[in-house]
C-alpha positions as CSV (number, residue, x, y, z in Angstrom):
1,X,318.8,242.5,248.7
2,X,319.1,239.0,249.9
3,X,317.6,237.8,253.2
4,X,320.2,237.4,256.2
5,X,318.3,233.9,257.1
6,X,315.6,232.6,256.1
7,X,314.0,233.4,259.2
8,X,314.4,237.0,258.6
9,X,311.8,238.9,256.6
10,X,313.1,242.5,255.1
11,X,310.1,245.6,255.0
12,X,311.1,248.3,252.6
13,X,309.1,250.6,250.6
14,X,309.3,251.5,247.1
15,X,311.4,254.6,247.3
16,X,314.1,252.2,249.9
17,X,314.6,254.7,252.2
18,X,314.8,252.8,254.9
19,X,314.5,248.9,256.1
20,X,312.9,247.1,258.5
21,X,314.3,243.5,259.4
22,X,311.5,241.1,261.0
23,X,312.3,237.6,262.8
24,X,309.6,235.3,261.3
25,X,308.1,233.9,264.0
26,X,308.5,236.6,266.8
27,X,306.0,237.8,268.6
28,X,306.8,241.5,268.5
29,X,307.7,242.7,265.5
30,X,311.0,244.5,263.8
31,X,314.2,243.3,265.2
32,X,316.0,246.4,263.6
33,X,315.2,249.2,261.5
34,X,317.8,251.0,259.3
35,X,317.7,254.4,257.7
36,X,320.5,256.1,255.6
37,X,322.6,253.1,255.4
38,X,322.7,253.3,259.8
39,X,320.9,251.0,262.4
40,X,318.4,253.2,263.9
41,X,317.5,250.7,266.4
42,X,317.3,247.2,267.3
43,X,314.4,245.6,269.8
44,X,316.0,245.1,273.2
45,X,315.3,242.3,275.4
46,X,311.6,242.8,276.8
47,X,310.1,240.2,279.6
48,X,306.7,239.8,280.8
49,X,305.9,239.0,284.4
50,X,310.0,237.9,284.1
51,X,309.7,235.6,280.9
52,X,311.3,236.3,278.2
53,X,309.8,236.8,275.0
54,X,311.6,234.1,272.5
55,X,310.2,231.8,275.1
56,X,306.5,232.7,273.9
57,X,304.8,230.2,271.7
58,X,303.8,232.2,268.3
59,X,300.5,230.3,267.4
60,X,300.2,232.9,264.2
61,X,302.6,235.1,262.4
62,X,301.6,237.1,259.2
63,X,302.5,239.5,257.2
64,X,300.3,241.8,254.1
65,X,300.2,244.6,252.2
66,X,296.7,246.8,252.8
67,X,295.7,250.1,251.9
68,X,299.4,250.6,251.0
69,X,300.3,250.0,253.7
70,X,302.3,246.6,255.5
71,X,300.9,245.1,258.6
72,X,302.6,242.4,260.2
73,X,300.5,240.3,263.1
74,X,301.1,238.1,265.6
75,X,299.7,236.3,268.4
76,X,301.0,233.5,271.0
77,X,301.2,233.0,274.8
78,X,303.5,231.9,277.0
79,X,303.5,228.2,277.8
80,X,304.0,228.3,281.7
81,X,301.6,228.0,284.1
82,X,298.8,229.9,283.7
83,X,298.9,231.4,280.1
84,X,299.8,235.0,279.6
85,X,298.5,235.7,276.1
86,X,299.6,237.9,273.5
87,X,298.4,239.9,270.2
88,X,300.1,242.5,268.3
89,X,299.8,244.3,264.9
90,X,302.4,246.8,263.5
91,X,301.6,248.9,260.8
92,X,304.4,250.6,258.6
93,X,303.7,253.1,256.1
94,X,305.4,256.4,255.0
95,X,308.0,257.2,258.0
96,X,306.1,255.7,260.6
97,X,305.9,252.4,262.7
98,X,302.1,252.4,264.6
99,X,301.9,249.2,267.4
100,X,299.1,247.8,269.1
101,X,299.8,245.0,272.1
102,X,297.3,243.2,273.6
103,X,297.9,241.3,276.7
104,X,295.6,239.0,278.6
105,X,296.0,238.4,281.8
106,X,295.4,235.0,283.7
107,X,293.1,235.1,286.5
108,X,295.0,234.5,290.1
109,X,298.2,235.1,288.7
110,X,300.1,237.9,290.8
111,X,303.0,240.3,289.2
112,X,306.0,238.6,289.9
113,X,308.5,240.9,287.8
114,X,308.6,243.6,285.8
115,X,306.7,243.6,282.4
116,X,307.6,245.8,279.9
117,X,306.7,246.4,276.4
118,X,308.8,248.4,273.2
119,X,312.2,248.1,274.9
120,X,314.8,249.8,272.3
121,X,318.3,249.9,271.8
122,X,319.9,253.0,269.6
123,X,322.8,253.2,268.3
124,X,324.5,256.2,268.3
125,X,325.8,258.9,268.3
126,X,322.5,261.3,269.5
127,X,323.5,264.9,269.9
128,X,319.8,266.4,271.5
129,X,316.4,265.6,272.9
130,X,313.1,266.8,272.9
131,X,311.1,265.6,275.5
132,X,307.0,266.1,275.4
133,X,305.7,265.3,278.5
134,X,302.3,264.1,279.5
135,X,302.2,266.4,282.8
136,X,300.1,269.3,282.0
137,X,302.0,271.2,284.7
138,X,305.7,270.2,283.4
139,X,308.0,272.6,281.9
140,X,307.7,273.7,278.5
141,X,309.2,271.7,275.9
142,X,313.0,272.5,274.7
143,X,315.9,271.0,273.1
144,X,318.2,269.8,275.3
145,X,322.0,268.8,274.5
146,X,323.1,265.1,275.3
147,X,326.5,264.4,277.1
148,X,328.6,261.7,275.4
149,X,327.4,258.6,276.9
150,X,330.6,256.4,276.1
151,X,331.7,259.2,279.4
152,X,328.9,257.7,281.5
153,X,328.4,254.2,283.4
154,X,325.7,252.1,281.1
155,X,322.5,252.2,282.7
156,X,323.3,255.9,283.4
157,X,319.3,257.3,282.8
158,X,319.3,260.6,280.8
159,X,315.3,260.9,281.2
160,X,313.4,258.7,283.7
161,X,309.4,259.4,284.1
162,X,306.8,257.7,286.3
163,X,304.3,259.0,283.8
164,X,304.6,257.9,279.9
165,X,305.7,261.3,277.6
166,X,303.6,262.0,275.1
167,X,307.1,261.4,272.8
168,X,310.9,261.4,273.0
169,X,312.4,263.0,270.0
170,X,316.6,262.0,269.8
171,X,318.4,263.6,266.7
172,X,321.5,262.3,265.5
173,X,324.4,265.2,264.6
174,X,323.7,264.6,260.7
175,X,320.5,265.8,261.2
176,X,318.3,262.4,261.2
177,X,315.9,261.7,263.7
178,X,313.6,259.0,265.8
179,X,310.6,259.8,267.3
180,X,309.3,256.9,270.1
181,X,305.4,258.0,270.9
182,X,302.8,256.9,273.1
183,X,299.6,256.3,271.6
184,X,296.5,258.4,272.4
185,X,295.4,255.9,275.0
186,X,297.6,257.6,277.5
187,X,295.0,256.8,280.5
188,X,296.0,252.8,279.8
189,X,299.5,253.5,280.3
190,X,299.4,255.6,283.0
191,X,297.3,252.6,285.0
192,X,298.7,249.5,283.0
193,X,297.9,246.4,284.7
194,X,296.1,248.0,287.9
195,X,299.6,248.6,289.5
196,X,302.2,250.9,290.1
197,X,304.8,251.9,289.6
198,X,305.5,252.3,285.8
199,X,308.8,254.1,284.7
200,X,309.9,255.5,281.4
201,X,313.5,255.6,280.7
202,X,316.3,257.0,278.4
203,X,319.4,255.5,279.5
204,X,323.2,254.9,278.0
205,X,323.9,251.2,277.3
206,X,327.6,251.5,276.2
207,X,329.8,253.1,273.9
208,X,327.9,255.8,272.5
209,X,324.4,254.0,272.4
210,X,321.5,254.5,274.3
211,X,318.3,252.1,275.2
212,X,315.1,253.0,275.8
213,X,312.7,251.3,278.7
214,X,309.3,251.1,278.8
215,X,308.5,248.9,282.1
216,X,304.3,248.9,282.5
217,X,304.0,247.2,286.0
218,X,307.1,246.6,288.6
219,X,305.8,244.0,291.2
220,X,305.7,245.2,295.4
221,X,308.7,244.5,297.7
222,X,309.0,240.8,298.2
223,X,307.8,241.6,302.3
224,X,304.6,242.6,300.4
225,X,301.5,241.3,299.8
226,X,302.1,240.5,296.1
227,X,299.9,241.7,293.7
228,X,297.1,240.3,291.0
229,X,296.6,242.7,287.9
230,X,292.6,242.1,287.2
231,X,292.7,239.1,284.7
232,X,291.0,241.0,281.4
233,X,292.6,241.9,278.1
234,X,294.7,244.8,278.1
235,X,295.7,247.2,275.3
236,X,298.7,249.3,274.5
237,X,299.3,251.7,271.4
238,X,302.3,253.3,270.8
239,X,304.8,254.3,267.4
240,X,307.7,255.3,266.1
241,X,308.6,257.6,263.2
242,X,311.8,258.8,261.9
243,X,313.1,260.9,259.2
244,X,316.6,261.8,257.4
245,X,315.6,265.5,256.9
246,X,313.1,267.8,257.1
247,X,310.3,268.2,254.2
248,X,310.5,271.3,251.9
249,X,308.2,274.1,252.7
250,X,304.6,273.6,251.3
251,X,304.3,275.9,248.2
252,X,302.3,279.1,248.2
253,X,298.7,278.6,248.3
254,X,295.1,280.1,247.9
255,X,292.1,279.2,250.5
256,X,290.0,276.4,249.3
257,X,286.9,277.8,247.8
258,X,283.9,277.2,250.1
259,X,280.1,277.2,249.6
260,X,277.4,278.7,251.1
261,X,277.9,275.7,253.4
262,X,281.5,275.6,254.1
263,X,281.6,272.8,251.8
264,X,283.7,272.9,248.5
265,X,282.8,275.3,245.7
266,X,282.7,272.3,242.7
267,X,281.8,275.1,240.7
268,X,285.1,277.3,241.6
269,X,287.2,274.2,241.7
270,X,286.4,273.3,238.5
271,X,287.5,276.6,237.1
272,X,290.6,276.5,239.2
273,X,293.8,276.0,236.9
274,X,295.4,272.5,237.1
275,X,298.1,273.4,239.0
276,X,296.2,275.4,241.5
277,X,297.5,275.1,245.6
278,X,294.8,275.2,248.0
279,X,295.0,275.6,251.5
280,X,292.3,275.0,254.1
281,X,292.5,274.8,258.1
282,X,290.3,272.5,260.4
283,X,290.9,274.9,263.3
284,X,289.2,277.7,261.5
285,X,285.8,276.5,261.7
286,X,283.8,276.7,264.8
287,X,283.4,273.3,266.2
288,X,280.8,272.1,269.2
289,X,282.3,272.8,272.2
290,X,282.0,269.0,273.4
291,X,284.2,268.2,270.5
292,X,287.3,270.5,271.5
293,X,290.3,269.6,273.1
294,X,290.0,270.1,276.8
295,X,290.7,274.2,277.0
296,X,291.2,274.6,273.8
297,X,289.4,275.7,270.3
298,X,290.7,272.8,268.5
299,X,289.1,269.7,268.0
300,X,289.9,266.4,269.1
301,X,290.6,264.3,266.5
302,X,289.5,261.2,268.6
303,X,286.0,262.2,268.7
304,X,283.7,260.4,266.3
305,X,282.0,263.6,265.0
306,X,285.2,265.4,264.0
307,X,286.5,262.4,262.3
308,X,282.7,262.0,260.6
309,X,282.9,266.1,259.7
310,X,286.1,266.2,258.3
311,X,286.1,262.7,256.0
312,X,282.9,264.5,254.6
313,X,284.8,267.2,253.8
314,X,287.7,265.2,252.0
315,X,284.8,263.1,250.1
316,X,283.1,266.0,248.8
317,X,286.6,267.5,247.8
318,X,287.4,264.6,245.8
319,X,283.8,264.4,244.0
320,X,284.2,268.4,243.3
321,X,287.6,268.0,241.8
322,X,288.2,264.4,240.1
323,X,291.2,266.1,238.6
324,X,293.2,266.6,241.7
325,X,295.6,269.5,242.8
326,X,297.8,270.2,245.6
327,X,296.1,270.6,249.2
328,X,297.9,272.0,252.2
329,X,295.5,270.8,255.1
330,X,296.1,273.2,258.6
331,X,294.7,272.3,262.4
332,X,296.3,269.2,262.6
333,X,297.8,269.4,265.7
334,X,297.6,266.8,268.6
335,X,296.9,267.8,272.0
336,X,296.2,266.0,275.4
337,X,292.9,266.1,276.3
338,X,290.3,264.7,279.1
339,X,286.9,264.4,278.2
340,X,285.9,260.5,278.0
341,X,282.8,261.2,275.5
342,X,285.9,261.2,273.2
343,X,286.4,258.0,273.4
344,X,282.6,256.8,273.7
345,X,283.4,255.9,277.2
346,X,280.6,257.5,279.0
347,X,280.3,256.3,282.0
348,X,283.4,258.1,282.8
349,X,283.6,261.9,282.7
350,X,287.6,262.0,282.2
351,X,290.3,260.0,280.7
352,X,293.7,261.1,280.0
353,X,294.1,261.2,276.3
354,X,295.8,262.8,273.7
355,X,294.6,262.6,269.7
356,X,297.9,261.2,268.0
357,X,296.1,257.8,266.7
358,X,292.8,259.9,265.6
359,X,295.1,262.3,263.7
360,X,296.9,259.6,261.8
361,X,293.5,257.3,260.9
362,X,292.7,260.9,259.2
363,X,295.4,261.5,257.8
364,X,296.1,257.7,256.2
365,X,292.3,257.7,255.1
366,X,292.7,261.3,253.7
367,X,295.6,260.2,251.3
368,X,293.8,257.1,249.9
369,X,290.4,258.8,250.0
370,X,292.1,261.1,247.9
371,X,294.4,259.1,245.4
372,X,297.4,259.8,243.4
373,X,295.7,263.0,241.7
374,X,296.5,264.9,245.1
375,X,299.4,265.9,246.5
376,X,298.4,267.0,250.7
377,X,301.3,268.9,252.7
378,X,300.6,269.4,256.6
379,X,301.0,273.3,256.9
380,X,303.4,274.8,258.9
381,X,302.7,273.7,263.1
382,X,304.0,275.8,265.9
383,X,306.7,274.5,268.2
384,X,307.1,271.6,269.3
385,X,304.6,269.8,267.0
386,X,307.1,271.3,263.7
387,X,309.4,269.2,265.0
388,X,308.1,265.1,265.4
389,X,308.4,263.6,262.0
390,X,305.3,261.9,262.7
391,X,303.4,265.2,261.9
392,X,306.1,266.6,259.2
393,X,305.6,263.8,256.8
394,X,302.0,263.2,258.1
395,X,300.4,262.6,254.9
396,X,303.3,260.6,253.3
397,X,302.3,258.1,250.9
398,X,302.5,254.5,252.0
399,X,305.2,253.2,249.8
400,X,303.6,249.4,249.9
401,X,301.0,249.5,247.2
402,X,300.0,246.5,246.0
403,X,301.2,245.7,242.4
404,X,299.4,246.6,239.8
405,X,297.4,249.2,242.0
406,X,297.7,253.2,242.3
């Protein structure tokens, strides 16, 4: 496919499903994204502290293929007064889009405007929403019809939240969907710079198109004492994953023979025919109660010990059966939780969190720890987790290998 300009650089894995256009030279990365021959979305205008960001100075730009993977990085600042700086690093592999911003702060510079970050424009149409909020106490999840927006005023908000959700889940009438995340470091974007407030916001922008808002920091009345975020680096995660339709049911399946230990039977595995389907299930095993969720049996997938226990396990699969097989992996299911140790943040006893980014470091370090010779399905979630892409293709393959690699 030839480029649009030269300054454009086109993403797309080997099985083309779907392409990401980047403006060399930005600091944020992916302009637009298509998938099934549609614009999914485009990057909307996004300002920090009221400066846009094509007036940033990009100092580095780069772009690589890792772990089958593509990363694109970026850092620059913005050349006016005291220097906002910024860093960023997208990640694309399988279905999925994972960010990290960081911002650093000047000292004495107040919040003069609103500063937002991962503004998005969608074209439509969208026919429903799931919303997963970050409120403990909110309603449960459910699908919820959207009206025609072309009927409603642009700027019209359809979901507006002082609190970031945990994800926003729009699906098209053919069936394709976008998933727009938080990452797991919800207690950052629920404080931001040190300010308040921050809003969240779903809104129509025309036609039948809607935009999303993520604004981090909106500055006090101009009457007001103005106010000076603590000058310090900042960091933001979020991600995006998408999806043209839903994965085929994993196949049938026998429990992964265990040792004495818990640990893989090589012995059984070896005797296992080739095309044996094992199943196993991470909430099934009894872990330490400082390693659960908060109120719940299943572990926290961004505590170092679960992430230590289960690569163990995946290593000592992969030595037990070098011939591979087909592994349907259960107990991956995010949750929010609050204990800090979590995060090896001990000086705190809570932090709002849930264990998105944890799940998918597994996940992506399962699937290369593992190789071609297995084939890993997610099994079957409850509701609402069966229904974010990010967790239906959770162990998709990369799809940017580097040539001449596996």
């Amino acid at each position: 496919m030839p480029l649009p300009d030269p300054d454009t650089l086109c993403l797309t894995p080997e099985s083309a499903a779907w392409i990401a256009e980047l403006r060399r030279g930005q600091l944020l990365a992916t302009a637009t994204l298509q998938l099934g021959g549609h614009t999914l979305w485009r990057a909307a205008d996004t300002e920090f502290n009221g400066l846009p960001l094509a007036s940033a100075v990009v100092e580095t730009w780069r772009c690589r293929r890792e772990g089958a993977t593509a990363i694109v990085e970026s850092d620059g600042f913005f050349p006016f007064g005291a220097e906002i700086r910024l860093q960023q690093r997208s990640v694309y592999a399988g279905q999925m889009l994972r960010q990290r911003l960081d911002v650093t702060w000047p000292a004495a510079t107040p919040l003069r405007q609103p500063t937002g970050f991962g503004n998005l424009d969608l074209p439509g149409p969208w026919a429903r929403l799931l919303l997963l909020d970050a409120n403990p106490d909110a309603a449960p999840p459910a699908w919820q019809p959207l009206p025609d927006p072309a009927t409603l005023p642009p700027g019209t908000p359809l979901v507006e939240r002082a609190q970031p959700p945990l994800a926003i889940l729009l699906e098209r009438p053919d069936g394709s969907r976008l998933e727009i995340g938080t990452g797991s470091d919800l207690w950052r974007w629920l404080h931001a710079f040190g300010t308040s407030p921050a809003t969240y916001r779903l809104e129509t922008a025309g036609g039948d198109a809607l935009r999303f808002r993520r604004t981090l920091a909106t500055p006090p009345p101009a009457a007001a004492e103005p106010t000076f975020p603590q000058p310090r680096k900042y960091r933001f995660t979020c991600h995006c994953a998408w999806e043209t339709a839903p994965p085929p049911p994993p196949p049938a399946s026998t429990p992964l023979p265990p040792n004495p230990a818990g640990d893989p039977d090589a012995a059984a595995l070896a005797k296992a025919p080739a095309n044996a389907v094992f199943h196993y299930d991470f909430a099934s095993r009894d872990w330490p109660g400082h390693w659960r969720k908060s109120g719940s049996h299943l572990p926290c997938w961004e505590e170092p010990g679960v992430q230590r226990h289960a690569r163990t396990f995946i290593r000592r699969l992969a030595a037990a059966r070098p011939a591979g097989g087909t592994l349907i992996l259960g107990g991956l299911l995010p949750g929010r939780c609050l204990d800090a140790g979590h995060l090896e943040k001990n000086r705190q006893l809570t932090l709002p969190h849930w264990d998105s980014n944890g799940l998918h470091d597994f996940a992506t370090w399962a699937a290369h720890q593992l190789g071609a010779a297995w084939t890993i399905h997610p099994a079957p979630a409850p509701f609402p987790w069966c229904e974010l892409p990010s967790l239906r293709h959770l162990f998709a393959l990369g799809g940017f290998a580097t040539p001449g690699t596996a």
